[in-house]
PASEBA-1860 file (N, C-alpha, C; in nm, 3 decimals):
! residues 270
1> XXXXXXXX> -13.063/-12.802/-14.449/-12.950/-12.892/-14.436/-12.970/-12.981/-14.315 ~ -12.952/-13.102/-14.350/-12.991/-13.185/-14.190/-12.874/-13.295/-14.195 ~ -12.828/-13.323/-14.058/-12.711/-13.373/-14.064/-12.736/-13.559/-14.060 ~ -12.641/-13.651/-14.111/-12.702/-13.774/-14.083/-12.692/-13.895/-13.955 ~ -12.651/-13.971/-13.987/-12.684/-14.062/-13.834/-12.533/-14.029/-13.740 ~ -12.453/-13.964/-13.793/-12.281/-13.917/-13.712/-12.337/-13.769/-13.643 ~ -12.427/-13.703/-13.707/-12.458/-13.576/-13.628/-12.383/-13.503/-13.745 ~ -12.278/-13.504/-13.799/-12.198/-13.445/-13.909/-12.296/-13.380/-14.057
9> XXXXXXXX> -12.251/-13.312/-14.117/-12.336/-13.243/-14.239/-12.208/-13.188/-14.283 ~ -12.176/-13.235/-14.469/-12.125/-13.121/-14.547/-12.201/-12.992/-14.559 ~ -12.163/-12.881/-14.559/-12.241/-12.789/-14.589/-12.210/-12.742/-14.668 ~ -12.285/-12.637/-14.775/-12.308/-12.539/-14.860/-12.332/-12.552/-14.999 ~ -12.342/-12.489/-15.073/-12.447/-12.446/-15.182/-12.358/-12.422/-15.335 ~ -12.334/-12.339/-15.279/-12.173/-12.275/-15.378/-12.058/-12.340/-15.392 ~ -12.022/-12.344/-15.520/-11.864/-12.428/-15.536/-11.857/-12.437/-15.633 ~ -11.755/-12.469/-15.724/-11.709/-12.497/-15.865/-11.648/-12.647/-15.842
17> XXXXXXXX> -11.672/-12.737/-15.924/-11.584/-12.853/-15.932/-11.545/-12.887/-16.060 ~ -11.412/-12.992/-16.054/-11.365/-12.968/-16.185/-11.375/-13.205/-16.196 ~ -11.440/-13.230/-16.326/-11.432/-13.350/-16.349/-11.318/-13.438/-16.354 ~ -11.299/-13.533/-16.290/-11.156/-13.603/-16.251/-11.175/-13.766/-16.306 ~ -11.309/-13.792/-16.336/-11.319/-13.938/-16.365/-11.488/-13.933/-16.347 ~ -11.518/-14.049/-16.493/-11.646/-14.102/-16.508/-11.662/-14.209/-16.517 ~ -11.811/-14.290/-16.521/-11.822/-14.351/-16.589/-11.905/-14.412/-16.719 ~ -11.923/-14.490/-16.732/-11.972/-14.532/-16.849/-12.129/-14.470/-16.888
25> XXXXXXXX> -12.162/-14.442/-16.763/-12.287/-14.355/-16.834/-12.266/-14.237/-16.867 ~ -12.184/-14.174/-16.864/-12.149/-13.980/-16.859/-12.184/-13.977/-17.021 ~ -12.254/-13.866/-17.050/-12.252/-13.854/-17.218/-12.235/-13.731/-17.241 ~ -12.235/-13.635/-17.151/-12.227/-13.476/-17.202/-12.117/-13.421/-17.131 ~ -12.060/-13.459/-17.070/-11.929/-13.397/-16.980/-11.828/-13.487/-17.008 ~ -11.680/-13.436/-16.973/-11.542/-13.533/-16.994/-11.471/-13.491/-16.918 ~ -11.360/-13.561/-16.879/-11.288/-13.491/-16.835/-11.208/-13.372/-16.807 ~ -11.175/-13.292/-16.723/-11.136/-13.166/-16.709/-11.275/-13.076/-16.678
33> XXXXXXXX> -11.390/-13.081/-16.734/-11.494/-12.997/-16.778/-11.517/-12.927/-16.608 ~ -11.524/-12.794/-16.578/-11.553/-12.731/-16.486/-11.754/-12.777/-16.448 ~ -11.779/-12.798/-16.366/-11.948/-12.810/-16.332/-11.927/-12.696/-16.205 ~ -12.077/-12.687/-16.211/-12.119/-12.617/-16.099/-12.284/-12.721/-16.037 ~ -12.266/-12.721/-15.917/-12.356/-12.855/-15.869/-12.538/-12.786/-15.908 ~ -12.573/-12.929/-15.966/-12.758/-12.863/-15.950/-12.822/-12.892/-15.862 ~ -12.788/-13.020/-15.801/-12.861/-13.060/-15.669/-12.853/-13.019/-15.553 ~ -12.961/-12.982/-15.504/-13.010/-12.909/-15.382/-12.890/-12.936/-15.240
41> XXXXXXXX> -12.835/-12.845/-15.183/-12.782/-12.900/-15.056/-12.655/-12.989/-15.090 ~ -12.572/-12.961/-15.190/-12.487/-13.063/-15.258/-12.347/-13.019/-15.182 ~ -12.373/-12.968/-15.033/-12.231/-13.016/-14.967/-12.102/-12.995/-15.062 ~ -12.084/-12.865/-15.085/-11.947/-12.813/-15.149/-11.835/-12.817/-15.149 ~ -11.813/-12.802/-14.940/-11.772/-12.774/-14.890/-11.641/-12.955/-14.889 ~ -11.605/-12.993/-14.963/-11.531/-13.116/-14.980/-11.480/-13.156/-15.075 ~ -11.365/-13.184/-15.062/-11.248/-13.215/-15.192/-11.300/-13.327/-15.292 ~ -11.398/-13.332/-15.278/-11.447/-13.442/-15.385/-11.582/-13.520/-15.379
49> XXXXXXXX> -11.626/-13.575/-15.487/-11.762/-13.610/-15.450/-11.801/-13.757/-15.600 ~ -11.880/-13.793/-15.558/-11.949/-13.910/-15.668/-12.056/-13.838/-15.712 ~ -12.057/-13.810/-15.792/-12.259/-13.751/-15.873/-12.302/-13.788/-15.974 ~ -12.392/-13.766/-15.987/-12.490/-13.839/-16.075/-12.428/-13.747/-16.242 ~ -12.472/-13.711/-16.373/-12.472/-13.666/-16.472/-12.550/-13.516/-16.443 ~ -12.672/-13.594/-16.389/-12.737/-13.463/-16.383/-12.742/-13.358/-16.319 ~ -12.663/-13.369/-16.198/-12.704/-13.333/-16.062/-12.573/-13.229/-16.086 ~ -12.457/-13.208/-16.221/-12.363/-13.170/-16.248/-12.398/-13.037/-16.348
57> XXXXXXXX> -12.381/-12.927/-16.383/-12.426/-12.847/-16.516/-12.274/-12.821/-16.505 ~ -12.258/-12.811/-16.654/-12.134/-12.729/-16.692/-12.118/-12.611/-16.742 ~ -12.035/-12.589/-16.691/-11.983/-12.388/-16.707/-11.896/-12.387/-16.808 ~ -11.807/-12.284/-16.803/-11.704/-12.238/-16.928/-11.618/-12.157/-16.880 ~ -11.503/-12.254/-16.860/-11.413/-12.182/-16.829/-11.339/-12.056/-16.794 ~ -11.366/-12.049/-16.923/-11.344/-11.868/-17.010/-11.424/-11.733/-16.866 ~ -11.537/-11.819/-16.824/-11.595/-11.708/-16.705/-11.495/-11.671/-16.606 ~ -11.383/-11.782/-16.566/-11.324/-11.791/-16.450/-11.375/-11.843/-16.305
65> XXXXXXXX> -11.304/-11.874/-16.234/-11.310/-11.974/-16.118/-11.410/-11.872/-16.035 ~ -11.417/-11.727/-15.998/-11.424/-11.679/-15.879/-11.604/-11.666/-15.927 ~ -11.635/-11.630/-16.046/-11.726/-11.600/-16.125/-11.842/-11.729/-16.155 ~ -11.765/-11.850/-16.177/-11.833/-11.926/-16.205/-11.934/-12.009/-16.060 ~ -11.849/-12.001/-15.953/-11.907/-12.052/-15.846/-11.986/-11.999/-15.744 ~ -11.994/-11.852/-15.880/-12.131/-11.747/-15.765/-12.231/-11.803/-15.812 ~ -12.284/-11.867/-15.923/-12.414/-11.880/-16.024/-12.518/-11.944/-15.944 ~ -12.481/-11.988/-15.860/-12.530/-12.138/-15.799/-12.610/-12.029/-15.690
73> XXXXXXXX> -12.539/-11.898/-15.617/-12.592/-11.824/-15.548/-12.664/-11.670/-15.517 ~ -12.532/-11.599/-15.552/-12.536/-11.475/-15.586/-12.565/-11.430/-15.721 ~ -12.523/-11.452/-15.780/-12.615/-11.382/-15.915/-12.765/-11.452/-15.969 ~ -12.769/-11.584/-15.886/-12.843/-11.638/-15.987/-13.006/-11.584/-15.854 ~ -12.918/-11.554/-15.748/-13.035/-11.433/-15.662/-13.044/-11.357/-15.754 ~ -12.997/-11.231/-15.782/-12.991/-11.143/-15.879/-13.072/-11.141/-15.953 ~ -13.019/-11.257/-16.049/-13.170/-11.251/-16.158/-13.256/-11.286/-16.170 ~ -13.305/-11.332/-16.070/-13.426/-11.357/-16.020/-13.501/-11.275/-15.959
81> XXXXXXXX> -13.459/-11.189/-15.869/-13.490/-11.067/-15.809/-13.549/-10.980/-15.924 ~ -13.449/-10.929/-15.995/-13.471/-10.829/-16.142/-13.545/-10.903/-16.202 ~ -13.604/-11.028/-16.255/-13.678/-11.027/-16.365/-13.815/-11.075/-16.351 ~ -13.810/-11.152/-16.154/-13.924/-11.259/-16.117/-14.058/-11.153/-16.051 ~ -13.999/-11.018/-16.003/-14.126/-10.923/-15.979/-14.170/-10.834/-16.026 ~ -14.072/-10.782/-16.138/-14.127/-10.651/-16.186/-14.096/-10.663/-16.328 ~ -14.167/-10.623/-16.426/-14.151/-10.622/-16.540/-14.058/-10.501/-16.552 ~ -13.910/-10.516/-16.542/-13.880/-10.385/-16.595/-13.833/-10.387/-16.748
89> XXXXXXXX> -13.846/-10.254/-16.767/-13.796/-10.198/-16.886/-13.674/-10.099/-16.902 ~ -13.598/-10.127/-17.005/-13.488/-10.007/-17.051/-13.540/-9.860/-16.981 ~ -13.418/-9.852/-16.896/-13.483/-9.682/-16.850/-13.501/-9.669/-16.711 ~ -13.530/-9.830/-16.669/-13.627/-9.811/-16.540/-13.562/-9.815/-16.470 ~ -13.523/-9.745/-16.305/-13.426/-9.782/-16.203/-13.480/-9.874/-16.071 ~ -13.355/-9.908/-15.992/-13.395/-9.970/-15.891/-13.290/-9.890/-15.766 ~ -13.357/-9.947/-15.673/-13.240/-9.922/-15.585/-13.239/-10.016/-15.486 ~ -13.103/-10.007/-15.413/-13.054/-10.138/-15.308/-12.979/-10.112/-15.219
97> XXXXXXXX> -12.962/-10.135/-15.144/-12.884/-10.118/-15.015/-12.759/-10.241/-15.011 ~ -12.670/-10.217/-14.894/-12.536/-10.307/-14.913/-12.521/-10.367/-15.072 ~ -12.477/-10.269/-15.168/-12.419/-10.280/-15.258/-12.292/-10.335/-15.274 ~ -12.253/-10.316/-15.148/-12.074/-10.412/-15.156/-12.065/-10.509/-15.118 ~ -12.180/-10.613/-15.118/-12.195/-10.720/-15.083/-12.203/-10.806/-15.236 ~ -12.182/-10.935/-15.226/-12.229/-11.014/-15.340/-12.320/-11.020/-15.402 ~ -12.399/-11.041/-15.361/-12.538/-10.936/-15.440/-12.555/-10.877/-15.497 ~ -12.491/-10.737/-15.404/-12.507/-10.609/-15.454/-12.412/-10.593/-15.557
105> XXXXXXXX> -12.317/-10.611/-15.565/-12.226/-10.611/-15.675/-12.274/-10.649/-15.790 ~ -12.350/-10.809/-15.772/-12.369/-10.837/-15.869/-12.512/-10.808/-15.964 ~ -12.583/-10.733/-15.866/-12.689/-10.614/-15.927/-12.637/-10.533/-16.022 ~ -12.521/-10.468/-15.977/-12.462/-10.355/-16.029/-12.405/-10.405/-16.220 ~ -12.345/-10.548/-16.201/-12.305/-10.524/-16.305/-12.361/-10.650/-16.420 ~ -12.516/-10.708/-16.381/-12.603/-10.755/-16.423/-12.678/-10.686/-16.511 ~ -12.689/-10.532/-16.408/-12.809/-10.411/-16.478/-12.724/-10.319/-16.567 ~ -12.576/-10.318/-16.594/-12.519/-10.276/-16.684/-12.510/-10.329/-16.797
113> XXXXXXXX> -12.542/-10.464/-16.827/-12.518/-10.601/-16.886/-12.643/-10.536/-17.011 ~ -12.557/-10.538/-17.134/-12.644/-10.547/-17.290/-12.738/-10.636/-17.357 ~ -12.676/-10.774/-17.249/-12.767/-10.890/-17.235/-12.880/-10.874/-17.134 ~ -12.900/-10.851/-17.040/-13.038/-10.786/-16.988/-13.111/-10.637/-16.985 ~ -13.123/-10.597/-17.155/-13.170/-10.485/-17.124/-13.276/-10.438/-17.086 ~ -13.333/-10.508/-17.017/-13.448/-10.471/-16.957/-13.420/-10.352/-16.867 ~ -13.308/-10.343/-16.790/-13.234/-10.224/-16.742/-13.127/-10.201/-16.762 ~ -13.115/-10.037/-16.755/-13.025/-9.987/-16.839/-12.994/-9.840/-16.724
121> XXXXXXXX> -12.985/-9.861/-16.649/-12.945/-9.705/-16.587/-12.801/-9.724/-16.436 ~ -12.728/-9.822/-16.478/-12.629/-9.839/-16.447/-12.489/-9.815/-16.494 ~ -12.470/-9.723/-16.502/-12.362/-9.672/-16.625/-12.195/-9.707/-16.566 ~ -12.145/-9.705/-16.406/-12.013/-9.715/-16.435/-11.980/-9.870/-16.442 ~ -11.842/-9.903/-16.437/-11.808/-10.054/-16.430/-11.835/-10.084/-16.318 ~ -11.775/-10.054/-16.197/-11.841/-10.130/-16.102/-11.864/-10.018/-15.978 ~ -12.030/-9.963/-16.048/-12.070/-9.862/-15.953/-12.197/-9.817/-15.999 ~ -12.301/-9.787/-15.859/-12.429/-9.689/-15.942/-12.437/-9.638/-16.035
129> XXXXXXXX> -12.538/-9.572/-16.058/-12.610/-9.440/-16.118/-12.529/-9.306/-16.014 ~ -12.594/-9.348/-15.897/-12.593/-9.293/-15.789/-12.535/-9.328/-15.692 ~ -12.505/-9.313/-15.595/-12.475/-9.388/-15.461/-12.538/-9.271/-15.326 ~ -12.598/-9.314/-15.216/-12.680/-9.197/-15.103/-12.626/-9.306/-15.005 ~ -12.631/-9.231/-14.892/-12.599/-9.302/-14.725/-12.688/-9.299/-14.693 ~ -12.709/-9.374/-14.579/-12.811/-9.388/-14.473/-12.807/-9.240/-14.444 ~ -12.771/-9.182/-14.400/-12.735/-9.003/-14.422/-12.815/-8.916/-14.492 ~ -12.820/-8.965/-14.623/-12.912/-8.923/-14.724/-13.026/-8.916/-14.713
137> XXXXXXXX> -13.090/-9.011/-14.647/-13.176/-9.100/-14.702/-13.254/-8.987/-14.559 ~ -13.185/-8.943/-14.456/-13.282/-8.859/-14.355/-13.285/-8.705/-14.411 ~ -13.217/-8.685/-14.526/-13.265/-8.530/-14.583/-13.426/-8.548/-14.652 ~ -13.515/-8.426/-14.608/-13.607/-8.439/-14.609/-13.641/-8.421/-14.719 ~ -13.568/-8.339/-14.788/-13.569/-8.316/-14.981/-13.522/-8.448/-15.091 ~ -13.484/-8.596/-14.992/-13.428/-8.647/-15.097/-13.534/-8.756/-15.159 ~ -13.637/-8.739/-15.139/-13.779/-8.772/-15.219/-13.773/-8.659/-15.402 ~ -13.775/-8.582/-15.340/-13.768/-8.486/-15.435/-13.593/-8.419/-15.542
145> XXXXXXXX> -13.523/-8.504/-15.477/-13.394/-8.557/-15.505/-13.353/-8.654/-15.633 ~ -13.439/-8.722/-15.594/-13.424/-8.904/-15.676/-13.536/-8.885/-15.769 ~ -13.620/-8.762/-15.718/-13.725/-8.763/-15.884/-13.643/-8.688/-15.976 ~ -13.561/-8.591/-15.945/-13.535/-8.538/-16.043/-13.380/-8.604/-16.076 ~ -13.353/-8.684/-16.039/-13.230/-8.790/-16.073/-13.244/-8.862/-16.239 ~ -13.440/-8.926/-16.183/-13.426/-9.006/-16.221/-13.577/-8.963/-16.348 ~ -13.555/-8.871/-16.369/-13.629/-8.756/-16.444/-13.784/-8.765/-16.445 ~ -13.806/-8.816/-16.270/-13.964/-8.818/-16.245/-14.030/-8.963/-16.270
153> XXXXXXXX> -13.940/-9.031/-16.318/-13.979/-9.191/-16.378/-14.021/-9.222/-16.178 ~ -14.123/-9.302/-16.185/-14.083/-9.408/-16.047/-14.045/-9.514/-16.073 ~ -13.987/-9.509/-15.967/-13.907/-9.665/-15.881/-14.024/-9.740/-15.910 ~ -13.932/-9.869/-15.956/-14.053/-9.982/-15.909/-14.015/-10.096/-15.838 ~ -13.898/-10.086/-15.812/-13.819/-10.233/-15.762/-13.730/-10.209/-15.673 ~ -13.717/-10.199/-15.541/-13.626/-10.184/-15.436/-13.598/-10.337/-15.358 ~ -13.464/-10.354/-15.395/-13.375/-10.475/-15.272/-13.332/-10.448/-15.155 ~ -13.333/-10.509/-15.072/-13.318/-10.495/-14.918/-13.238/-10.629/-14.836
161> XXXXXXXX> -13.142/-10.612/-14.808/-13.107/-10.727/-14.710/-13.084/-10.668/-14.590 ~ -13.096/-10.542/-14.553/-13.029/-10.491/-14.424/-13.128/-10.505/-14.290 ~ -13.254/-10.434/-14.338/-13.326/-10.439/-14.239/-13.349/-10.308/-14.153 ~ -13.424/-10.289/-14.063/-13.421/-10.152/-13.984/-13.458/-10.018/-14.070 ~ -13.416/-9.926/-13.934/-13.485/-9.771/-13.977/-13.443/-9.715/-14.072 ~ -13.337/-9.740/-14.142/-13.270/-9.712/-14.261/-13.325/-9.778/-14.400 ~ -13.344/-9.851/-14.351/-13.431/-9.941/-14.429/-13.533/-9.906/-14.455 ~ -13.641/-9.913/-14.375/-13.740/-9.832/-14.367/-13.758/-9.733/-14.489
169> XXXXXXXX> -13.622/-9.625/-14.438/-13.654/-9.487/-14.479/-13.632/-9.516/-14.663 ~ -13.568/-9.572/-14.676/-13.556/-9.616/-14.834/-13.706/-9.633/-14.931 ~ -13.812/-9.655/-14.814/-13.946/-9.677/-14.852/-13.980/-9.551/-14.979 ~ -13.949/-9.414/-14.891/-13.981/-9.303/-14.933/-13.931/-9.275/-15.091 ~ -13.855/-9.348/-15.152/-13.803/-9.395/-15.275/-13.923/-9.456/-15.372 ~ -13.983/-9.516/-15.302/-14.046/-9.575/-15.402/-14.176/-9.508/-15.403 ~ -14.181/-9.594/-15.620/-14.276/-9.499/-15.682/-14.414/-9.590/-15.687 ~ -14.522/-9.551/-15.722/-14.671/-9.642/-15.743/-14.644/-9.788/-15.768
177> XXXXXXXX> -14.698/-9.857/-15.671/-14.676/-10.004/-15.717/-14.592/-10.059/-15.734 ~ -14.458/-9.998/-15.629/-14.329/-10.081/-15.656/-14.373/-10.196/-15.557 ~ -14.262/-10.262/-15.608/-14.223/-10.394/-15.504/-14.090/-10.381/-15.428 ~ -14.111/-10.407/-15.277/-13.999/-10.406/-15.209/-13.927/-10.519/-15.190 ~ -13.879/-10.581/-15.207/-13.827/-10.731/-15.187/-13.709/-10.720/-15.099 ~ -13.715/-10.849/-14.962/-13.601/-10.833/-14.880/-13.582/-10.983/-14.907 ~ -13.437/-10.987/-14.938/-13.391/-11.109/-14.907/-13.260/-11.127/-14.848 ~ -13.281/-11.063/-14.710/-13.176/-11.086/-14.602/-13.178/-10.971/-14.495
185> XXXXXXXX> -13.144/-11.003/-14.389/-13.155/-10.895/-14.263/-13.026/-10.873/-14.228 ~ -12.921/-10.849/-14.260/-12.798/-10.800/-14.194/-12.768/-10.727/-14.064 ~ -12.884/-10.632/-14.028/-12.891/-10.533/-13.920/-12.942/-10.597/-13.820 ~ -13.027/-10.732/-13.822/-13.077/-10.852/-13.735/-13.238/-10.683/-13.710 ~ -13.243/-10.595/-13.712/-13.362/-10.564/-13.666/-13.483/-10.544/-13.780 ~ -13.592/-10.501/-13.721/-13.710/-10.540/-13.791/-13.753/-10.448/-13.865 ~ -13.840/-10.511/-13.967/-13.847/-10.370/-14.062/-14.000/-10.321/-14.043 ~ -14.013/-10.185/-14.016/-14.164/-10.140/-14.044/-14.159/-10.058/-14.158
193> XXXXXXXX> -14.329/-10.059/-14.179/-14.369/-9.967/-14.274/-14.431/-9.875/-14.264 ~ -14.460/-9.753/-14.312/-14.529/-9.637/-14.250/-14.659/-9.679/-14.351 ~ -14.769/-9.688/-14.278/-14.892/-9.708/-14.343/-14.951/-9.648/-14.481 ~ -14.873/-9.514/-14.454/-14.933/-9.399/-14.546/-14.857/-9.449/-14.706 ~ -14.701/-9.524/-14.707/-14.677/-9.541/-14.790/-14.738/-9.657/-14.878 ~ -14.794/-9.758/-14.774/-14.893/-9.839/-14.873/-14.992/-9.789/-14.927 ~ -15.115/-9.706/-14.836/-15.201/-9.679/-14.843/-15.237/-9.594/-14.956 ~ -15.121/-9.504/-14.997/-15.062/-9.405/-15.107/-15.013/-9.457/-15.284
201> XXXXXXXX> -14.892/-9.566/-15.223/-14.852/-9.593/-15.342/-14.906/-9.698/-15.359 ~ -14.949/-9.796/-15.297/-14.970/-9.954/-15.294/-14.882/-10.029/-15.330 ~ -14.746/-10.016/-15.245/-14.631/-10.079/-15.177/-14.670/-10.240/-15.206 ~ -14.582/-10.297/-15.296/-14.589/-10.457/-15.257/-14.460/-10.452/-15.162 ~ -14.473/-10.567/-15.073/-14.351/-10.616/-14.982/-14.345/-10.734/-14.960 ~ -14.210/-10.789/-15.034/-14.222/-10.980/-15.064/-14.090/-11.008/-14.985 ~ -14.080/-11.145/-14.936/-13.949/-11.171/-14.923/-13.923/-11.277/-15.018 ~ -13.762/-11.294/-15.022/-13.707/-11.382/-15.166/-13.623/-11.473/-15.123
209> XXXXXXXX> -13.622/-11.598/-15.062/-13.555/-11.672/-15.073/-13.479/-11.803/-15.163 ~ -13.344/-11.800/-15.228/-13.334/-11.856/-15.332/-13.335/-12.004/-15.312 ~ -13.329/-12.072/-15.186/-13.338/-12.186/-15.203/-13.478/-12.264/-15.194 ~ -13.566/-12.149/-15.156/-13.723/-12.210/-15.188/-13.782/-12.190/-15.341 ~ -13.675/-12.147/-15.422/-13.718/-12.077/-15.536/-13.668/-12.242/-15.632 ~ -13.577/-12.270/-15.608/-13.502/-12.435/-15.603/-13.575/-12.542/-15.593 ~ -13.646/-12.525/-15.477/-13.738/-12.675/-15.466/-13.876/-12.621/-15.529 ~ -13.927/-12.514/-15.580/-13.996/-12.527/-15.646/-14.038/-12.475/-15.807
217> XXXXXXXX> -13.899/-12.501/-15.844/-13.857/-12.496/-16.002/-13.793/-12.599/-16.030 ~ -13.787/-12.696/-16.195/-13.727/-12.780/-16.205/-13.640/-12.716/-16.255 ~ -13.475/-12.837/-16.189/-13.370/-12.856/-16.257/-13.333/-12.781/-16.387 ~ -13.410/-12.822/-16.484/-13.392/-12.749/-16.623/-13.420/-12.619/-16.616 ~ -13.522/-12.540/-16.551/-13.493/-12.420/-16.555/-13.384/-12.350/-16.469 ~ -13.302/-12.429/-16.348/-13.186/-12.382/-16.321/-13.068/-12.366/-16.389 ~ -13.066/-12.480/-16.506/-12.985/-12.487/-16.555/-12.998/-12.392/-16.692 ~ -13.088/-12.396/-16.710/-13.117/-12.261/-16.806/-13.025/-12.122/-16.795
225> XXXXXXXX> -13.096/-12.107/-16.645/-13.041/-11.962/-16.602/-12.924/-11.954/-16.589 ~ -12.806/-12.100/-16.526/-12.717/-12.058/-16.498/-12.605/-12.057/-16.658 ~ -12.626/-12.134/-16.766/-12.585/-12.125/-16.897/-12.596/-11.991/-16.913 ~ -12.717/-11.904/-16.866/-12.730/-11.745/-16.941/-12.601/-11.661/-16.849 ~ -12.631/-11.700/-16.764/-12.513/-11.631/-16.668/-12.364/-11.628/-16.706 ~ -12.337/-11.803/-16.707/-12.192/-11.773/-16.726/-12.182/-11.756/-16.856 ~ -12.216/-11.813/-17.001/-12.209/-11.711/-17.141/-12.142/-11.537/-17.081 ~ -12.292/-11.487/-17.044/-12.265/-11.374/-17.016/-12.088/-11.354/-16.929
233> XXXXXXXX> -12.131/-11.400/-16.827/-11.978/-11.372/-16.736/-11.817/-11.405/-16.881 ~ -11.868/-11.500/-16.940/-11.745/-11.490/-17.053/-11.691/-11.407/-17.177 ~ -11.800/-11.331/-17.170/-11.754/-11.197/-17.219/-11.699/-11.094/-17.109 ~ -11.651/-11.142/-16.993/-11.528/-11.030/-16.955/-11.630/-10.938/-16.905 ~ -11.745/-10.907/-16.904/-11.836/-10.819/-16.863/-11.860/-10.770/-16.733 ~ -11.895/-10.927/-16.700/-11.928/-10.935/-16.526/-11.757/-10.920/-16.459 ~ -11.714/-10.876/-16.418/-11.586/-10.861/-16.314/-11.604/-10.958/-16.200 ~ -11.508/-10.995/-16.173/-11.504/-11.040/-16.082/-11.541/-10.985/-15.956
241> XXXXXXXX> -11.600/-11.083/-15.862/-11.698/-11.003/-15.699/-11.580/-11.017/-15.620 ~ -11.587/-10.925/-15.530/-11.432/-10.878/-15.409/-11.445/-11.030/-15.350 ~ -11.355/-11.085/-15.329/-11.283/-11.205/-15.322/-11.221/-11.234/-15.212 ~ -11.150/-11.320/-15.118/-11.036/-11.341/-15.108/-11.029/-11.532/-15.127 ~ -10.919/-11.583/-15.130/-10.921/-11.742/-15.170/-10.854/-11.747/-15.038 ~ -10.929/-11.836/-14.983/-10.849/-11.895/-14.851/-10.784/-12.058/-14.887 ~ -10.684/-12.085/-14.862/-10.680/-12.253/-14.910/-10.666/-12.395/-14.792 ~ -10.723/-12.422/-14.790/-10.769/-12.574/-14.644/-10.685/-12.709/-14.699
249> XXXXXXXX> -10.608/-12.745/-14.670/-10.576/-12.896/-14.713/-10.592/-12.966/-14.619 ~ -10.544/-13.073/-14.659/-10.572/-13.209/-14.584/-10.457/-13.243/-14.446 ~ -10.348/-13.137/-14.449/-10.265/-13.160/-14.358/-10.224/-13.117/-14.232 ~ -10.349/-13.061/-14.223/-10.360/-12.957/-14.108/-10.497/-12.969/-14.020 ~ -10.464/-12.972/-13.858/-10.564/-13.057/-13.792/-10.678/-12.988/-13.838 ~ -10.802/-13.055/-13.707/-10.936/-12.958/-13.756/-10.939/-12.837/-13.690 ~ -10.832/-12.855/-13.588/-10.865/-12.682/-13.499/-10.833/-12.576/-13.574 ~ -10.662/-12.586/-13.624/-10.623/-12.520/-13.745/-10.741/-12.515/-13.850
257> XXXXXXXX> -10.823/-12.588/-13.905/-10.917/-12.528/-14.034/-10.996/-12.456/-13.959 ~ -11.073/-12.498/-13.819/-11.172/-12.361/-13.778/-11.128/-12.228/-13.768 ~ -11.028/-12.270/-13.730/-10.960/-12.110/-13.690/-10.937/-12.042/-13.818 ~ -10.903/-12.039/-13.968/-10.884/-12.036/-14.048/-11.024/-11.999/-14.120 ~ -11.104/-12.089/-14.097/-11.240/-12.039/-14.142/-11.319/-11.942/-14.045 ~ -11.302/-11.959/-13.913/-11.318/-11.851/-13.842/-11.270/-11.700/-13.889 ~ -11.184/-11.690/-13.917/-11.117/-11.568/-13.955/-11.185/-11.497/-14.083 ~ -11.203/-11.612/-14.204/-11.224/-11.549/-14.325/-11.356/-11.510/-14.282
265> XXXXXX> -11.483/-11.598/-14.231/-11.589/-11.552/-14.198/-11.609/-11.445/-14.124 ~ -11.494/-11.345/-14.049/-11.489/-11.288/-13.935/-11.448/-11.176/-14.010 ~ -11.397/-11.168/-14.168/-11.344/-11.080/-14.236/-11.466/-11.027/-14.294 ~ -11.553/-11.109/-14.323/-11.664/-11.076/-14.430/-11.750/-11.031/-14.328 ~ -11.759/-11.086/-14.222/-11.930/-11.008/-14.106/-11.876/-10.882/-14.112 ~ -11.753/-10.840/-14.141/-11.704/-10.710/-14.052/-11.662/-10.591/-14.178
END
């Protein structure tokens, strides 16, 4: 994001907008039609905007507001994560850390989803197989725990945004030739690896960032993915991700909106 000749920058990524007026070139959208933005860096964060046709994909209503304006971020991490490193199959598990995050949530009820059965070992509505603590994860039996969970199958796919010794220890989870993928540090500390677990299983360890995944995929395959998404989300499937709606108008200075956005952001670090 780089700001222009005022020093100023809209920011963010995520948003739902709803069509208010076209013109004469528009051929696939009309009025009312919900979009979700395709263009890179498209400044969300503002009651309104001029765009191009393309730079617009349209959603479906039917998904809902809270649902439709993750696609752009959180889920459409998600499925990318699940389908861009590991070939999985029906059967196969994963595991992840900060599950109650957007993400993680939306792991949870992606890999329950009849439409990606590539995995299938997510059984409640909105919850593991399993669930272990950082707690867990220092019993020395819980190697031998998660095999017989998971009836000796290995792991092949572990997510990570946290970071650190906990992190770390999650290593011991994985089975021959998994892939570890971090895409985010929450704990701000660093992650090591114990040698023996590469040297043993032959540990891949990638990081995943979705907006480099953006500039080097076209358009059409974003828009691909995010049509599969919300379809899916309109069968009522996907639930809605823990929420809250904060609302900003136009009549209230700018100190009042920081403080306001201060807070909600101050709700979610915490």
């Amino acid at each position: 994001m780089s700001a222009g000749e005022s020093g100023h920058c809209i920011p963010r990524n995520k948003g739902l907008g709803e069509v208010t007026g076209m013109g004469k070139a528009m051929k696939d959208l009309k009025k009312g039609d919900w979009v979700v933005f395709g263009k890179k860096q498209s400044g969300t964060w503002s009651s309104g905007q001029i765009l191009e046709e393309k730079d617009m994909i349209k959603v479906d209503r039917e998904s809902g507001p809270v649902n439709c304006q993750t696609t752009k971020v959180s889920s459409f991490t998600v499925y990318n994560m699940l389908f861009d490193f590991v070939d999985l199959q029906p059967g196969d598990w994963i595991v992840q850390n900060s599950t109650n995050s957007a993400v993680g949530q939306a792991v949870i009820m992606l890999t329950t989803s009849p439409t990606f059965k590539r995995i299938s070992r997510v059984s409640e509505s909105l919850g593991a197989t399993h669930v272990m603590t950082y707690n867990d994860l220092e019993d020395k039996t819980i190697s031998e725990q998660v095999k017989e969970l998971t009836g000796g199958k290995d792991i092949q796919l572990l997510l990570n945004c946290v970071g650190g010794k906990a992190t770390t220890q999650m290593l011991c989870l994985a089975g021959k030739n998994a892939h570890f993928v971090t895409y985010g540090a929450m704990a701000e500390e660093a992650l090591s690896f114990p040698p023996s677990v590469f040297n043993f299983n032959n540990i891949t360890a990638q990081g995943f960032w979705q907006m480099e995944w953006f500039k080097q995929k076209s358009q059409q395959e974003s828009t691909q993915i995010i049509r599969e998404l919300v379809k899916y989300m309109a069968t009522g499937k996907f639930k809605e991700l823990n929420h809250e709606i904060v609302k900003i108008n136009g009549k209230i200075s700018d100190q009042e909106a920081t403080t306001i956005i201060r807070d909600a952001v101050s709700k979610v670090a915490h």
